[in-house]
C-alpha positions in Angstrom: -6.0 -41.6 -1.0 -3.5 -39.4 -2.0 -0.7 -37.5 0.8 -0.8 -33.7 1.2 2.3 -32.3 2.1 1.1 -29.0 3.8 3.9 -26.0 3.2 3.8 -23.3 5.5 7.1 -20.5 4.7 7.8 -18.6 8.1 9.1 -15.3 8.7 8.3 -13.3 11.7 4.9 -14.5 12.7 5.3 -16.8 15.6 2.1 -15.6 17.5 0.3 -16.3 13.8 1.9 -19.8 13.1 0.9 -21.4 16.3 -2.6 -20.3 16.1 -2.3 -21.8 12.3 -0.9 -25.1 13.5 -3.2 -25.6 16.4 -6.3 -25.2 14.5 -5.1 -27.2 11.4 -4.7 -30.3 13.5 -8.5 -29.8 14.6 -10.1 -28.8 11.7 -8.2 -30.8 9.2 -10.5 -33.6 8.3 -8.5 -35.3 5.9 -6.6 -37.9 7.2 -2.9 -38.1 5.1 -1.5 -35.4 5.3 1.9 -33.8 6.2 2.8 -30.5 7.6 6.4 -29.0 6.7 7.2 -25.6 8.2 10.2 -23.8 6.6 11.8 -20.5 8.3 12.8 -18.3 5.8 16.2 -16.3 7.9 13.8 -15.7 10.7 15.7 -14.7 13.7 12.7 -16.2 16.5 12.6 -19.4 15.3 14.6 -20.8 18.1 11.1 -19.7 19.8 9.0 -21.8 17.0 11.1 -25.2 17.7 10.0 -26.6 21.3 6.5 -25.5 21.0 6.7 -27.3 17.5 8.3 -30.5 19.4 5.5 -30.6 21.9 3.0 -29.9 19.8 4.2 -32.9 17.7 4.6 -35.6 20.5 0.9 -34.2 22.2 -0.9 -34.9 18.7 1.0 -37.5 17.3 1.0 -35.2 14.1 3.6 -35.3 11.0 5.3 -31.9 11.7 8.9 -31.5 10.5 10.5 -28.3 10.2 13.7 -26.8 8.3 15.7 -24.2 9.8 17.3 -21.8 7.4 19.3 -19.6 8.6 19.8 -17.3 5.2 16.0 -15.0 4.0 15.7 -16.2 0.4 11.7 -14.9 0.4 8.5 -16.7 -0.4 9.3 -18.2 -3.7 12.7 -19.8 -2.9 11.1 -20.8 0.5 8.3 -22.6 -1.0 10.9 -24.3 -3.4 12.5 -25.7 -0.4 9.0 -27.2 1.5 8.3 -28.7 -1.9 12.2 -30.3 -2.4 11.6 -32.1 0.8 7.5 -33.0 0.6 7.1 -36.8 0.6 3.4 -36.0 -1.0 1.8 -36.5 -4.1 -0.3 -33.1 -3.6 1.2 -29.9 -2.2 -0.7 -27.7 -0.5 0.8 -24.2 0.2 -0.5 -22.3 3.1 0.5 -19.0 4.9 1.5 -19.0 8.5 -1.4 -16.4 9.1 -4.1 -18.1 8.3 -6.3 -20.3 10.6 -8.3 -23.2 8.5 -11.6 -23.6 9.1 -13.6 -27.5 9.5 -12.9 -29.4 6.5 -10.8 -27.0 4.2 -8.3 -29.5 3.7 -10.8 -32.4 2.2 -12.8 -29.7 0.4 -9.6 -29.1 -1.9 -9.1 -32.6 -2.9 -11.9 -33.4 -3.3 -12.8 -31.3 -5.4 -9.0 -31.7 -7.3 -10.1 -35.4 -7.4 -13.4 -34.6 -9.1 -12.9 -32.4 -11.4 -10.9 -32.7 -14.6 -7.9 -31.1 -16.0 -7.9 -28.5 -12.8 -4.5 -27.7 -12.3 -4.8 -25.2 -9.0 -7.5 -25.5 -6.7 -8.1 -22.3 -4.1 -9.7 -21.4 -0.9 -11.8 -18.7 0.0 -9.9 -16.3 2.6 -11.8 -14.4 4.5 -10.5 -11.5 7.1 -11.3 -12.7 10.3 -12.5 -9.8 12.7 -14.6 -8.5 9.7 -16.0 -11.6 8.3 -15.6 -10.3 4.5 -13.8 -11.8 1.6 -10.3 -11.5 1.2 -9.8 -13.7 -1.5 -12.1 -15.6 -4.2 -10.1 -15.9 -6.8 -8.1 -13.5 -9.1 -9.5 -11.4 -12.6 -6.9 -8.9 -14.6 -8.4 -5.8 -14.5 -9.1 -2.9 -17.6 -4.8 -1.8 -16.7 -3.8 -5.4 -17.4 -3.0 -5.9 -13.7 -3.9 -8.6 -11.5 -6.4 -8.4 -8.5 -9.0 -9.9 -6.0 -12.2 -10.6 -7.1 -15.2 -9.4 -4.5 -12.5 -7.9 -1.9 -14.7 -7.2 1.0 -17.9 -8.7 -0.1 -20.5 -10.4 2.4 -19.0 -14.4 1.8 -22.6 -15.4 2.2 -23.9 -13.8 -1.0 -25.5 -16.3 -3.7 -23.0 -15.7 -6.8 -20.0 -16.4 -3.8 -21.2 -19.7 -2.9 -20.2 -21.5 -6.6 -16.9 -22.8 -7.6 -15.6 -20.6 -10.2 -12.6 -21.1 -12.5 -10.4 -17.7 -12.2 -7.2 -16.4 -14.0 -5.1 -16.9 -10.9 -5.2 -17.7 -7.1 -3.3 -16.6 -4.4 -0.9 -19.4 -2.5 -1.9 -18.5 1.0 -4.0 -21.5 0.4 -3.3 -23.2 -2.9 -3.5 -27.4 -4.1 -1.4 -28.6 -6.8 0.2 -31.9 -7.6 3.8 -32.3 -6.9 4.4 -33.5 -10.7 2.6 -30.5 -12.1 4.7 -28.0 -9.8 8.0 -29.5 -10.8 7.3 -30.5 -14.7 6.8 -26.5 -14.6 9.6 -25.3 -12.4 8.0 -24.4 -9.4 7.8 -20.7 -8.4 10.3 -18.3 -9.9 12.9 -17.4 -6.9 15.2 -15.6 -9.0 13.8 -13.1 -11.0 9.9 -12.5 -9.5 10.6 -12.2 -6.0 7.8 -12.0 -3.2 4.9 -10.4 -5.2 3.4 -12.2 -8.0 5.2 -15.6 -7.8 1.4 -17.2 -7.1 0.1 -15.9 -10.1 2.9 -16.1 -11.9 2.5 -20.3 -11.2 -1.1 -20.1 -12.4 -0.6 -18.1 -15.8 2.5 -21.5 -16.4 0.1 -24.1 -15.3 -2.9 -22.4 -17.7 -0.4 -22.0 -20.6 2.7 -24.9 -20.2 0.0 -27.8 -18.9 -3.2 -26.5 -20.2 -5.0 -26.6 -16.7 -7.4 -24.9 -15.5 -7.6 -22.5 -12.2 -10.3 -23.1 -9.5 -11.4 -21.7 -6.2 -13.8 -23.9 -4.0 -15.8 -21.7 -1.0 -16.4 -24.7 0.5 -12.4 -24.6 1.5 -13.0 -22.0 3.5 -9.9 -20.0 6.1 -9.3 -16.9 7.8 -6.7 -14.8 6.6 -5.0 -11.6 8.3 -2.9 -10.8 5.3 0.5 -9.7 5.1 1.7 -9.8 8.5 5.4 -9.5 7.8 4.5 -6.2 5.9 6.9 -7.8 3.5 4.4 -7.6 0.4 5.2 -4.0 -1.3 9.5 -4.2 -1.1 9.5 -5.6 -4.8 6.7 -5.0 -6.2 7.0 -2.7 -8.5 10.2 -4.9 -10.1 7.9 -7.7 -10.2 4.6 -6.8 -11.6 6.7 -5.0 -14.6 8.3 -8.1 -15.2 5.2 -10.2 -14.9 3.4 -8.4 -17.4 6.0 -8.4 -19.7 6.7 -12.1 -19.2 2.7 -12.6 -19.8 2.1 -10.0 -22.2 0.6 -12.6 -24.7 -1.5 -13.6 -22.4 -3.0 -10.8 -20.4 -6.5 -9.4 -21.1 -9.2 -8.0 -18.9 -11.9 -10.6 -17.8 -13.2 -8.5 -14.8 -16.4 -8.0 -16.6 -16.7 -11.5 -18.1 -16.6 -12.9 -14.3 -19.3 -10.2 -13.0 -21.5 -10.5 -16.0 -21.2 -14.4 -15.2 -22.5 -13.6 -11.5 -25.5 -12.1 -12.4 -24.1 -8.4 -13.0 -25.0 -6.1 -16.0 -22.2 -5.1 -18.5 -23.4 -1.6 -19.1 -24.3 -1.4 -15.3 -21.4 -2.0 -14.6 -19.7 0.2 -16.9 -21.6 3.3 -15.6 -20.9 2.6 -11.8 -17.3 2.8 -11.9 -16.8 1.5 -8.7 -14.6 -1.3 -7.7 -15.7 -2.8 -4.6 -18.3 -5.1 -5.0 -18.8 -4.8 -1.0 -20.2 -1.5 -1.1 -21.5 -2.3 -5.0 -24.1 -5.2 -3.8 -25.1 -2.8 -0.5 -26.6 -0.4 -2.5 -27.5 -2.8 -5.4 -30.1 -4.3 -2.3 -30.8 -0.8 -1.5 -32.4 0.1 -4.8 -33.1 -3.7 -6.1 -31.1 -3.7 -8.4 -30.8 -7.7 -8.4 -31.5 -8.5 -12.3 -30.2 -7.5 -15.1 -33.2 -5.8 -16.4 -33.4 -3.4 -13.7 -30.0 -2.6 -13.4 -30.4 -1.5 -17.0 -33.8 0.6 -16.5 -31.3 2.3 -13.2 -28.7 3.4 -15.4 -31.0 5.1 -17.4 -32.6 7.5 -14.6 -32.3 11.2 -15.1 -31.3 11.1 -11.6 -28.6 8.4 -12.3 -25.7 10.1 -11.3 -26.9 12.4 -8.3 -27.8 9.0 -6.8 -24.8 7.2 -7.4 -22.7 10.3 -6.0 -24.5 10.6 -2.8 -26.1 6.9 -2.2 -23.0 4.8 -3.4 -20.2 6.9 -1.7 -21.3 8.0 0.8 -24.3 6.2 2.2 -22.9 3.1 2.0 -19.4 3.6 3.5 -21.2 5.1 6.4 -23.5 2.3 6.5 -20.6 -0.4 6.9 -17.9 1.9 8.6 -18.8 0.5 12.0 -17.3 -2.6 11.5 -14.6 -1.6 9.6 -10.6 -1.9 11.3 -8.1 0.3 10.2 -6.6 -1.8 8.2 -9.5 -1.9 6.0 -10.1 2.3 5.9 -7.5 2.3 3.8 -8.9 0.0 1.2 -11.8 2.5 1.8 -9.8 5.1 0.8 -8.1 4.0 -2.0 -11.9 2.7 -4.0 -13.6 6.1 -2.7 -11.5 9.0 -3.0 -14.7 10.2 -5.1 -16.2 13.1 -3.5 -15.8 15.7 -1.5 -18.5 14.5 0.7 -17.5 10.9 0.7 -13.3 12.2 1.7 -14.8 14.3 4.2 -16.7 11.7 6.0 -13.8 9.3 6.1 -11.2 12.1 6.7 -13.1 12.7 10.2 -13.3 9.1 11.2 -9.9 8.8 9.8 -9.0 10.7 12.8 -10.8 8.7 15.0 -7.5 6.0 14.5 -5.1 9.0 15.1 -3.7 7.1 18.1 -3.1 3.7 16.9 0.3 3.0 16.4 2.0 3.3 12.8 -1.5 4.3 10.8 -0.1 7.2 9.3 2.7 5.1 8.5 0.6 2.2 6.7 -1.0 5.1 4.5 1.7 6.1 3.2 3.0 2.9 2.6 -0.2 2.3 0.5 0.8 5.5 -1.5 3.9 4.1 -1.9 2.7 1.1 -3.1 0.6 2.3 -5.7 3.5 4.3 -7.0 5.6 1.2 -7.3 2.7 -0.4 -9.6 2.2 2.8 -11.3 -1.7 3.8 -10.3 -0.3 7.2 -10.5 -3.7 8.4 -9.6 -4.4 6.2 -7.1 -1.1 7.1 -5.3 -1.4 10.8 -6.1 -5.4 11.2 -4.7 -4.2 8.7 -1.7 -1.0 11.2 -0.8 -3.2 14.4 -1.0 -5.6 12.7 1.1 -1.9 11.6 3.8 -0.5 15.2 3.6 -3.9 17.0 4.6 -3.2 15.5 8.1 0.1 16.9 7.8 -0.4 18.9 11.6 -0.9 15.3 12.7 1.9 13.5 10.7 5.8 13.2 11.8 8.3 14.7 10.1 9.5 12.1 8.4 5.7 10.7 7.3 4.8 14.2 6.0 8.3 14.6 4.3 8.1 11.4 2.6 4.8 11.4 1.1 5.5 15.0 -0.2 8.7 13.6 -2.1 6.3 10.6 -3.2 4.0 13.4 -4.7 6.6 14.9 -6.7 7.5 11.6 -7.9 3.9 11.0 -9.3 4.0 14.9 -10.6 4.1 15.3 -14.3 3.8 19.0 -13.6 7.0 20.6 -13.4 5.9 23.9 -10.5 4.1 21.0 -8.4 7.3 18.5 -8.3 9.4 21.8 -7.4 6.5 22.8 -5.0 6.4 19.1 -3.2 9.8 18.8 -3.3 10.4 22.1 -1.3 7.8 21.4 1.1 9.4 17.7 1.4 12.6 19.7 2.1 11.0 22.1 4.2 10.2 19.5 6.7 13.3 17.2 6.2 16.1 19.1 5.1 18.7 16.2 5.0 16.3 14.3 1.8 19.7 14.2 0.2 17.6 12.2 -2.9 15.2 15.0 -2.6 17.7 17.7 -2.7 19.4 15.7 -6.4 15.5 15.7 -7.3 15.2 19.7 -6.9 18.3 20.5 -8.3 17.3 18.6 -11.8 13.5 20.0 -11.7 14.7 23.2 -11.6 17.2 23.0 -14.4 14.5 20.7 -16.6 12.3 24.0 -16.2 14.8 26.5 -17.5 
């Protein structure tokens, strides 16, 4: 039997990690493993230390710690719990997940079992909604990398297989500690925080020729991004990914839903890109073969349908349940309509007095600006500024100067850019902005 050495990177998310620790000691199952925690710079840690000293003595568990005092990010801090892991298996895990009975055995097992697997996954799940997080990663028609099934029921048939992906994420990801080092580990220097994961499955696919997995039966909750530390480089590091990977990038999407019992031109015609929402309305209309998927694309009424049932219906359907974390997922896939944006515009404002949601739109603008879905960013912005009698200054300014930054039209970036100045007059970076529209105009 072969020793994990389980490393979780910490930053900010003491109330996260000792609900992680707690429940890995119950639920792990497999028996030889080692759990090293590594603060990344985070200024609580003195708070983490005791409660990891009792918790050590009262289980009799292998816990050790290291406590840097310099932020280096994910990658670097990974690095680190791997430099000192006494295992011959790694297994990196985020401090805001909680594993669920047997994750841990699931993984090697099935890393013992299968051959030449290089990366085995988990499936992540969001834990007040119950819906996938994380299956496995595809590269999309744009060449970028994403979650398969993000928000889909876990307990549909095509979820419940193994399936060999294009990447995984390392919130929960197995690899042996001679693969990780006979490759480098993950890149700390020049893909920082975003992408590192992936970019350690594209080098194990190409440099060792192994192959990517995901196992449901490792199955954890994950709240995601807890920090709020994901967007910072993002932009930086997805250009340099796809440059680095150029060769290598193509879009499987389609290959991985035809392979789950989806239609090629079905899904061509839908344009949609939750699967969530997708297999709702696929139930709705029985639309669970090929063949009549086909014979429903070619109604006269195809469209009409697909407008009114698939955006609209369907959200509304499922709305109940969703956090508001999650509307803004909704937001980005279903910007569609007028009747689907008015619907969520009005519950929208049902979250009005939750603290920082105007702010976490807008950061989701501004994250789809930094990874250049101009129209993503652009439609989600619009969306942001219509609540402007809602929004503080400084929300409303900003996403107005985000707008002009997505603007190819010359009168909208001057027009955003006065309204962005309108509300926050000292935007020295808008004022430089203005000053260069106008004389690119003339």
């Amino acid at each position: 039997m072969k020793k994990v050495s389980i490393i979780v990177p910490y930053f900010r998310s003491y109330t996260y990690l000792m609900a992680m620790v707690l429940n890995l000691l119950q639920n792990t199952l497999y028996p030889d493993f080692e759990l090293i925690i590594v603060n990344d710079g985070s200024e609580d840690f003195y708070l983490v230390e005791p409660i990891l000293e009792s918790i050590k003595i009262k289980y009799g568990a292998d816990i050790r710690w290291i406590n840097r005092k310099e932020n280096r990010l994910f990658a670097y801090t990974c690095n680190e719990g791997a430099d000192a892991a006494k295992g011959e298996l790694l297994h990196f895990l985020n401090a805001d997940t909680i594993p669920l009975k047997g994750w841990l055995k699931e993984l090697v097992d099935f890393y013992e079992k299968k051959e030449n697997v290089g990366i085995v996954g988990s499936l992540l799940i969001y834990p007040r909604l119950n819906l996938v997080q994380h299956i496995g990663g595809a590269i999309n028609e744009d060449l970028n990398p994403y979650h398969l099934y993000l928000f889909s029921r876990p307990d549909f048939s095509f979820l419940k297989r193994n399936r060999r992906v294009l990447h995984s994420t390392a919130a929960s990801m197995l690899i042996s500690k001679k693969d990780f080092f006979e490759i480098g580990g993950f890149d700390d220097k020049i893909i920082r925080h975003t992408f590192e994961d992936t970019d350690l499955c594209f080098k194990v696919r190409t440099k060792l020729k192994k192959e990517i997995w995901v196992t449901p039966k490792s199955k954890l909750y994950h709240y995601e991004n807890i920090t709020g530390r994901t967007t910072s480089n993002s932009i930086r590091s997805l250009q340099i990914f796809k440059k680095r990977w150029k060769e290598h990038l193509f879009p499987n999407h389609l290959d991985t839903y035809e392979e789950d019992g989806f239609s090629r031109e079905f899904l061509r015609r839908i344009k949609i890109k939750n699967f969530n929402f997708l297999y709702y309305f696929m139930e709705k209309y029985n639309l669970l073969d090929k063949k009549t998927q086909i014979e429903f694309t070619r109604r006269k009424d195809f469209k009409t349908v697909v407008k009114n049932e698939l955006n609209y219906s369907i959200i509304k359907g499922i709305y109940p349940v969703v956090n508001e974390f999650s509307a803004m997922k909704l937001l980005r896939n279903n910007l569609v309509d007028d009747k689907t944006g008015e619907f969520l515009k009005r519950k929208l404002v049902e979250f009005l007095e939750k603290k920082n949601f105007f702010t976490n739109i807008y950061n989701f603008g501004s994250y789809f600006v930094h990874n250049n879905n101009l129209k993503e960013a652009e439609s989600l912005l619009e969306f942001l500024v219509s609540f402007k009698k809602y929004l503080s200054n400084d929300i409303a300014g900003k996403a107005y100067f985000k707008m002009a930054e997505v603007e190819n039209n010359i009168d909208k970036r001057i027009a955003y850019l006065k309204e962005c100045l309108n509300i926050m007059p000292y935007h020295k970076k808008a004022s430089e902005e203005l000053e260069k529209a106008k004389k690119e105009k003339k």
